[in-house]
Phi, psi and omega in degrees: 000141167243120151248148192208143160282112173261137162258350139217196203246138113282157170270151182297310178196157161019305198240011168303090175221149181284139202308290205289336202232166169265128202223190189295134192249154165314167324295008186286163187280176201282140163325141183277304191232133168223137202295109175312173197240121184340134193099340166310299202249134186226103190289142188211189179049205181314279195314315178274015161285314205289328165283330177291312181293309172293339146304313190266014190237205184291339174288324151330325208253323210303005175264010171268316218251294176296133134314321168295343170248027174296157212249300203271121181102351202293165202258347180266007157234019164263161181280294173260035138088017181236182206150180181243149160097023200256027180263210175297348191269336175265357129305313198299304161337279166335323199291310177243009151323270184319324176310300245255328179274325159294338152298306156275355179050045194253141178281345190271316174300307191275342147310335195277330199275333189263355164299210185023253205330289171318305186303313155275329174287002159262339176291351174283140139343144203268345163290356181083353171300171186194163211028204206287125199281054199292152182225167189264217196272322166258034160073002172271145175294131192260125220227011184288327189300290173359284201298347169267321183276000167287353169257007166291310201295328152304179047199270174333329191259327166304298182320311175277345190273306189300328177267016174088349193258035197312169171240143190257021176264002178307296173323308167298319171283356163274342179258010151294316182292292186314332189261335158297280195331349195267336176279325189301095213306136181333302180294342186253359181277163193037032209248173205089216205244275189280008177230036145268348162254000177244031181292345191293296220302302186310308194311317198249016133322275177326291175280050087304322166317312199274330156308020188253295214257317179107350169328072276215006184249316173261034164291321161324294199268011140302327186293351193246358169321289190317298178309288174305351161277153202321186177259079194256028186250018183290147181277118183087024186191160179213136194324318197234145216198359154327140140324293180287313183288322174292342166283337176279319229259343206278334173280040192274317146335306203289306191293357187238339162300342183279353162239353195279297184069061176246104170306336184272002148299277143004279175309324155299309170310326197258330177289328178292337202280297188305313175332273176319324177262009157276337171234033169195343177249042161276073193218162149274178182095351176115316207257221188220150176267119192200056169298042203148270169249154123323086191236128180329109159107354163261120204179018194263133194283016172299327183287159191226158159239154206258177188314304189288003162238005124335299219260338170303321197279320168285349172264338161338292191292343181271321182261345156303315176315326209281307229267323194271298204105339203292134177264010153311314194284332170273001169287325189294292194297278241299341189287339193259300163300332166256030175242297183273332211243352182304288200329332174303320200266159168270152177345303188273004182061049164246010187196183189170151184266155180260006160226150161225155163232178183255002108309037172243119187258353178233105162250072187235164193283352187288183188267092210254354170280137012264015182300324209226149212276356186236153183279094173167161156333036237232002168244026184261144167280117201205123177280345193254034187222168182045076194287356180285320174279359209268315209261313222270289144018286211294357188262353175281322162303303158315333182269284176309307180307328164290330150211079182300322161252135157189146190307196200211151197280001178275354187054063154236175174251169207226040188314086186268336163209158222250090167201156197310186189180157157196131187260115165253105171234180193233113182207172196086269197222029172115354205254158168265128177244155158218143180220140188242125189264082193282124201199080139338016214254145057242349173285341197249153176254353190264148177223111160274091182257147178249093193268143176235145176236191158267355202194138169315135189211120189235120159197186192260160181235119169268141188226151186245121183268147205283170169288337163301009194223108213263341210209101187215146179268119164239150197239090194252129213354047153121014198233095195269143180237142167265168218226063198310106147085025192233034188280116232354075177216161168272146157258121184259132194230132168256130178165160195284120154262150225223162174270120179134315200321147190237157164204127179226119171285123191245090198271044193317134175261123154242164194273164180195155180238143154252147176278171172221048167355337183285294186245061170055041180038079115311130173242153206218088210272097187271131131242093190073243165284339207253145178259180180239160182213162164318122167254144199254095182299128189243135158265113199270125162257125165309124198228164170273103180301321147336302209278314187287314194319165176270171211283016174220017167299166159187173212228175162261127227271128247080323171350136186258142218244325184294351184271354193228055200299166154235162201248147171255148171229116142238171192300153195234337197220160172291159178215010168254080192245130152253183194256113235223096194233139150329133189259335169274314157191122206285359181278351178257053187264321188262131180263112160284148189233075237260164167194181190299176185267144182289160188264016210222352185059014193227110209274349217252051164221157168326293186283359172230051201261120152281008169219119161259166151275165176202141175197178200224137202217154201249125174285149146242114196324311156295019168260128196227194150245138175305154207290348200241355182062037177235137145000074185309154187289137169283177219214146182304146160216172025290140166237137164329080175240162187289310226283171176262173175298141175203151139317105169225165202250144169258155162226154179301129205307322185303322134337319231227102168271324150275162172184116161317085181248343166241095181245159157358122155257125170257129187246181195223358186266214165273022179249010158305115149250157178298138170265131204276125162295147177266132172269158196244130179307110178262141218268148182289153148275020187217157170257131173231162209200128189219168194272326169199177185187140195281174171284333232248026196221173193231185154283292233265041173285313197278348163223086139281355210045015174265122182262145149329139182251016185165154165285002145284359195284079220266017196295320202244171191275153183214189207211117125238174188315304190339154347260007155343107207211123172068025155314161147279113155225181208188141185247145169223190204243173147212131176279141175271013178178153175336148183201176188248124181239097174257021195178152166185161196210130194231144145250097182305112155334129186204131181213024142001080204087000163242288207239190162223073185230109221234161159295156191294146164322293209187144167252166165193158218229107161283181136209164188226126179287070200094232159301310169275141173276082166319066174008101201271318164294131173268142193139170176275167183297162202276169141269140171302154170254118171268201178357067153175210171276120164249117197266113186248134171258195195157163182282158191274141164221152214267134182186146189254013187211142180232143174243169188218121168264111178219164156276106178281166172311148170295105150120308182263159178254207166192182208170183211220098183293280207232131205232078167289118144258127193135201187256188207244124193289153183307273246284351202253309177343288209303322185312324174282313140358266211313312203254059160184163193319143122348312180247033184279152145247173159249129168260137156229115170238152150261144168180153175054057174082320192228123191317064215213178186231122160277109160283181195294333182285002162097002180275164168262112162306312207206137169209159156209178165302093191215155169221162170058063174273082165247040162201154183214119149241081150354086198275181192289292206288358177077009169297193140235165169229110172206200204236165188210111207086183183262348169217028158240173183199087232234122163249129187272119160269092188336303184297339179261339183090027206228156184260125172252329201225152162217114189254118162249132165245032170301292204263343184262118183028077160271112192280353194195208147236015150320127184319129159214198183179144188267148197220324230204104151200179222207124185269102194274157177317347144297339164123311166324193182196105171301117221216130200214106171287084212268142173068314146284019195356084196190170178208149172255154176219118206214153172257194218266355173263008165088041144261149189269125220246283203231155172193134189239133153296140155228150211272136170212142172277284187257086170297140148179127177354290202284340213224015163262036186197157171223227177295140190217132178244115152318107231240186197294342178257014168115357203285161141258174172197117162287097180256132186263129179266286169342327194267300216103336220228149156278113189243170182213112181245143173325074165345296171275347172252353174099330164349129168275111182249032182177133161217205183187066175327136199253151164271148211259005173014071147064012171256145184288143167257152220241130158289142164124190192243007184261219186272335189271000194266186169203106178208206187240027182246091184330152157237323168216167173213134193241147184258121170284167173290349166274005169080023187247167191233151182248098333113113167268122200277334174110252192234048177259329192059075178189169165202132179215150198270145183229099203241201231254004149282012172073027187284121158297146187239345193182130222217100178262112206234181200304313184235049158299326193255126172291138191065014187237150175211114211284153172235260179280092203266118206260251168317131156227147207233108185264074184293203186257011192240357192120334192264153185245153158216117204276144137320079200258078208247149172084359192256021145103193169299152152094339230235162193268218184220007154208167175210151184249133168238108154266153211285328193284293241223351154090346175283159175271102185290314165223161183203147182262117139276060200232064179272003182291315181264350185239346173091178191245022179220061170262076200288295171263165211198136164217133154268125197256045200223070165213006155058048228325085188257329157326168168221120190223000000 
């Protein structure tokens, strides 16, 4: 006998594929793990209770119940491809109905299931296409439903292939449809939304396919799959921020390494997996706050997931496993199924929410946005709503139970996740084993296996120990070993197996905590696999599930509704408890409680959880529900509470439909903090009324009494426009009766670098006189104010109604936190003021790789992957304009992260082939885009479709490629104005005759010049010149360490040098920013640690107002900086 510890399964080499099953043929890389074909693994214990309930529950019934799955008209039994229904919901269904009917082995399901089957396999085309023929808004075919219903149809052909009965037309009509798609043009494949981020799901049909047939044609069109799906190899970033594509789409790479056999394709999948729970899945349970979207600052475990990204994640985690081998992705799905994904669902499976958190206390029909990213009913237990998880659902159970075993490229099995069982499989030369797998686990620590054969069988049996079991035992027929160091590794045990042979895996559970450092040092309560929550009393009230659903649900008609109830949940008991820990060692605070096994078989309730916890916990009083009726976000700890000490019970998280699962720490000294009461929203006395209002938004957002801490303040509920852009529109009061008004004060919404919602061009305040609306001012309308109270007085006048009129900006839309009439009390000012620096800004910098926005509190709001940044412009429309490389010039749209305009001038009015590079460029106020050429010496003007326009010669000293330009500007009279780096000199030339007509040499004030790039180096080789409205220019010398004022007879007037400022030492000094108040704020590049990476000055006294210190995270080369909270009133 061999036992040997792996730390994953490989293949020996190239040509290793298992004998029995079908796995990966050349050139894909070889199979790790392979998925048995359905109807193999036969589920016992808890788990085939939890199928049985989902059978006699909603995935059994939903073809009684969904409109979508009506017979007569559906498009998914029509021939040529028209119809009602023809989207996504009846694959999604289908996907795990058939799992779920081959599993129970029940015959009335699996007619139901090969009726659909037939039915699509009569729907193709004579183009070789087949279902339904949706096409999108420009008329290209929308192929995502497709990409769900080929694993119907693979699930149905496995199923008949293991039993001799395969149907080859399966084979055949997919490799018709592939061989269409091949036809297809590049621009028309994928295009739209979803199923441009979910093309790996076609990608991995096709190499199911091509394991078949052996077809070498259709590697081709995985390869143009693979091309036309979104980009999910981006670094430190991901194409899309959906939730559900990221739990499907991040392994789209990993699934496209088995034919690129690029490792960095690979690595990309596990960089999507981390990414995303680095800035958003610092929770327990496995998953992410993606409540819709992923959105900057929601990230509080409180943020939720929907159903279909529970059950997306667990086949993720599955098809990582087939691919990888790594027993990581199985340590994963089991935390998510059993931590996260019971609770979505009610007990009997007639009904499910389309979000959970691990953090929730409350499951009711209200409207919970913007705490949660969507308008609508969406945290209620509802059998007719949220038709995507309603239908999506039905594949998570069914999928884990398949693959719970699975062969090996040694031609063994594989106890790849843990629950009871029993596998007929085929292993060795060919022989049939069954082996029953006895278990309680996650409740249980022991896993017992029985092999029965007809005959001694030598082949090898892997067993995986999770990573969470630090200590773990095998006992193989009576003969036990302990298992050193072999904690998320497989045990591989080889050897002649006899009918009887026993293996018992021994799995000690201990309790542990995680810290969630992240997420405002929150702890999180482990026993073995299982996570723990708070229990919580729930009380369920019964609702009309008609009454509840969201607006696009639908049903069939007749339904009996009283047969589908939907449920409300709320708390009966507190639930704002922190924890109360041993500071040496907190895990021996919790008493595990073991109790009988339910008699029902079913572990995932409160009242039947066989194992709880009990530990002592502090209430805190000010942890409430938020102003959104949600769990308020947690607060740093340890925190402080009054309260006594009480005895409280945990239950296993996969239980608890509410729940606490990341909690509070309390503490007692003085590093104890307060937890801040939330204020609370008070209801208007006016009726308000606007020209337009976004749905997911309120009215009575705008008189709540909540102040803002900034016009970005996405904390509090708000009023906009969306989706409006460069409108007139307008909000009003209605009053319950006259009243006399002399001021009113507003706080403009601004999301600047999020969203595209900017303060208005100009406002103006009506009030109405009878009928007519009156100006209370004659005059032009104000300009808007950002980030703060914008207050217009005036003499008073008597009115029963006031309108707030405005213009929004061209291209963007805009909105309002808060609408005060009267003046703005001192006390509500300052609140807004303290919190934050006075002189604080929001920055957009590159640096260390990366794009990103500082907000005034020093968090990064929003980044992505970007490099070789020496320009930054901030367009009307809320892009960017910066550059990517050394010959592009790339406009960003921030909210998607995505390049909307790309200019290369590798390849666009290229004057030779000479070397050059762009350093410098500018969109101007005509709509062109100014482009300053290093090494072709010239600068250009091209329109947006990249014809060339204009093109200005420049005067050089020094060519050279990387230096003859830096910053280069368009100035109000048409001009350019040139910092030449290489020269030293600012020349400023005539645009149209090219003429230089001002220059400046910069000075070297009597020092020798020093090569290199820190504070010891020295010259004159410039980075910018900014021209003032007094006509004087202002100059960063670059690696001069200054910055000096000039004015147009070339006298310096004003003069800053290196270790002018005190405890600052400038080094390549770059951005200059001129604001509106007197202060310059310089580019501090190259000056090493310690030193900051901008500084705010005023010019009279030389003092420093502010400064970004921020080099740990942006590096020593943050050459360009734009501050964007300046309403572009700056000059840069």
């Amino acid at each position: 006998m061999s036992i040997v510890v792996a730390p994953a399964l490989e293949s020996q080499d190239d040509s290793a594929r298992n004998g029995n099953y079908v796995s990966n043929r050349l050139p894909l890389v070889p199979s790790r793990l392979i998925a048995l074909p359905p109807g193999a693994v036969t589920p016992q214990g808890w788990l085939a209770e939890m199928l049985r309930r989902q059978r006699d529950g909603l995935t059994g019934h939903l073809g009684e119940i969904s409109a979508w799955l009506t017979k007569e008209g559906n498009a998914w039994l029509s021939r040529d491809g028209k119809g009602k229904y023809g989207w996504e919901e009846l694959p999604y269904w289908l996907k795990g109905y058939i799992e779920l009917a081959y599993l129970m082995d029940d015959p009335d399901m699996i007619a139901e299931s090969e009726f659909w089957i037939e039915g699509v396999l009569a729907s193709q085309r004579a183009d070789g296409d087949f279902g339904p023929d949706q096409r999108l808004g420009d008329g290209t075919r929308d192929y995502w439903a497709n990409m769900v219903m080929l694993y119907c149809l693979q699930s149905y052909y496995e199923y008949g292939e293991s039993r001799g009965e395969a149907d080859n037309r399966v084979l055949e009509l997919m490799t018709r449809y592939f061989r269409y798609q091949a036809t297809v043009p590049d621009d028309e494949m994928l295009t739209g939304y979803w199923q441009k981020m979910r093309g790996g799901d076609n990608l991995q049909s096709i190499y199911w396919l091509y394991n078949r047939t052996g077809d070498e044609e259709l590697l081709e069109v995985a390869e143009k799959l693979h091309r036309c799906t979104a980009n999910w190899t981006l670094p430190n970033d991901l194409p899309n921020w959906h939730n559900v594509n990221i739990a499907e789409c991040f392994r789209e790479p990993a699934t496209y390494y088995l034919q690129s056999r690029d490792s960095g394709h690979l690595q990309a999948a596990y960089a999507n997996f981390h990414e995303v729970r680095k800035r958003f899945g610092q929770v327990p349970g496995g998953m992410f706050g993606g409540d819709e979207n992923c959105r900057v600052g929601f990230d509080d475990p409180r943020q939720a997931t929907e159903t279909c990204g529970f059950v997306e994640q667990m086949l993720s985690d599955e098809i990582m496993l087939q691919i990888t081998g790594d027993p990581f992705w199985a340590d994963h799905c089991e935390n998510v199924a059993f931590n996260s994904y019971p609770a979505a669902v009610m007990p009997d499976f007639k009904s499910l929410r389309y979000l959970t958190a691990p953090n929730m206390v409350l499951s009711d029909a209200a409207n919970h946005a913007p705490g949660i990213d969507n308008s609508g009913p969406f945290l209620v237990m509802n059998p007719f709503s949220s038709r995507c998880c309603q239908h999506n659902h039905s594949h998570g159970w069914p999928y884990f139970a398949k693959h719970l075993w699975m062969a090996t490229p040694d031609n063994g099995l594989c106890a790849a996740m843990y629950s009871a069982s029993e596998v007929n499989a085929k292993v060795g030369d060919g022989k049939q084993v069954q082996i029953r797998e006895t278990t309680r686990y996650p409740f249980d620590e022991k896993i017992a296996l029985t092999i029965q054969t007809d005959e001694p069988v030598t082949f090898p049996l892997y067993m995986r120990v999770p990573k969470w079991c630090e200590v773990a035992s095998l006992d193989v027929a009576g003969d036990l070993e302990q298992l050193a160091n072999a904690h998320g590794k497989y045990v591989r045990i080889e050897r002649e197996w006899h009918d009887g042979d026993t293996v018992t895996l021994d799995l000690p559970m201990q309790t542990s905590l995680q810290t969630w450092a992240k997420n405002h040092n929150s702890v999180s309560v482990n026993f073995g696999p299982l996570t723990f929550s708070l229990k919580i009393g729930e009380r369920y009230d019964r609702k009309d599930s008609k009454e509840t659903a969201i607006g696009d649900s639908s049903w069939q008609p007749g339904v009996d509704q009283k047969q589908w109830p939907s449920y409300e949940i709320h708390p009966s008991t507190k639930w704002n408890y922190g924890l109360i820990l041993d500071q040496d060692d907190p895990a021996s605070g919790f008493e595990v409680h073991r109790h009988p096994w339910p008699a029902d078989d079913f572990p995932f309730t409160q009242e039947s959880a066989p194992i709880t916890m009990s530990t002592t916990a502090k209430v805190i009083p000010e942890w409430t529900l938020d102003n959104h009726g949600l769990c308020a976000v947690l607060q740093d700890s340890p925190v402080r509470s009054d309260q006594p000490s009480e005895s409280v019970s945990l239950v296993p998280m996969g239980a608890a439909r509410l729940r606490i699962s990341a909690f509070p720490v309390i503490g007692a000294d003085e590093q104890a903090n307060e937890w801040k009461a939330l204020p609370k929203p008070r209801e208007s006395d006016f009726v308000i009324t606007s020209s337009h209002r976004f749905h997911m938004d309120s009215h009575a957002a705008i008189d709540d009494g909540l102040v803002p801490v900034s016009s970005g303040d996405h904390s509090i509920p708000r009023f906009t426009w969306w989706d409006h852009k460069g409108t007139r529109e307008w909000v009003q009061y209605d009053f319950p009766e006259p009243r006399d008004v002399s001021s009113v004060s507003l706080y403009w919404f601004d999301d600047t670098g999020v969203g595209e919602c900017r303060v208005p061009q100009s406002w103006r305040l009506l009030y109405r006189d009878g009928q007519i609306w009156k100006p209370v001012l004659i005059g032009e309308p104000k300009a808007a104010r950002k980030d703060g109270w914008d207050t217009l007085s005036f003499a008073s006048v008597s009115t029963d109604a006031l309108r707030v009129e405005v213009q929004l900006r061209s291209g963007v839309s805009g909105g309002i936190l808060e609408w005060k009439v009267g003046a703005v009390p001192q006390s509500e000012t300052t609140a807004a003021i303290s919190e934050k620096p006075p002189a604080s800004h929001r920055v957009l910098l590159g640096g260390n790789g990366r794009l990103a926005i500082v907000e005034r509190t020093g968090e990064v709001a929003w980044e992505m992957p970007w490099s070789g940044i020496h320009d930054l412009q901030l367009l009307e429309n809320g892009n960017v304009l910066t550059l990517d490389g050394p010959t592009r010039v790339v406009e960003i749209n921030p909210s998607t992260r995505q390049v909307v305009w790309r200019y290369d001038a590798s390849t666009q009015n290229r004057p030779d082939d000479r070397h050059f590079e762009i350093h410098s460029a500018q969109l101007l106020n005509n709509g062109n885009v100014m482009i300053a050429e290093s090494g072709a010496g010239r600068i250009i003007e091209v329109d947006r479709q990249g014809k060339l326009l204009r093109e200005t010669k420049l005067t050089l000293d020094h060519s050279d490629s990387h230096s003859d330009t830096r910053l280069v500007r368009q100035l109000e009279n048409g001009n350019y104005l040139v910092a030449h780096e290489a020269d030293g000199m600012v020349r400023e030339y005539d645009s149209g005759s090219g003429d230089v007509v001002w220059d400046f040499a910069v000075p070297m004030f009597g020092k020798e010049p020093k090569g290199g790039h820190g504070p010891d180096a020295f010259g004159n080789r410039l980075f910018c010149a900014m021209r003032h409205p007094n006509g004087n220019t202002w100059i960063s010398t670059g690696n001069g360490h200054s910055v000096i004022e000039v004015t147009p007879e070339k006298e310096i007037v004003w003069q800053l040098h290196q270790d002018d400022l005190p405890g600052i030492r400038l080094g390549w000094v770059t951005t200059l920013e001129l604001l509106e108040n007197g202060n310059v704020v310089l580019g501090n590049c190259h000056a090493g640690a310690g030193q900051p990476i901008l500084v705010e000055v005023i010019p009279d006294t030389k003092q420093v107002v502010w400064v970004l210190d921020r080099h740990d995270d942006f590096g020593n080369d943050v050459s360009n900086s734009l501050l964007i909270d300046q309403s572009g009133t700056s000059i840069r």
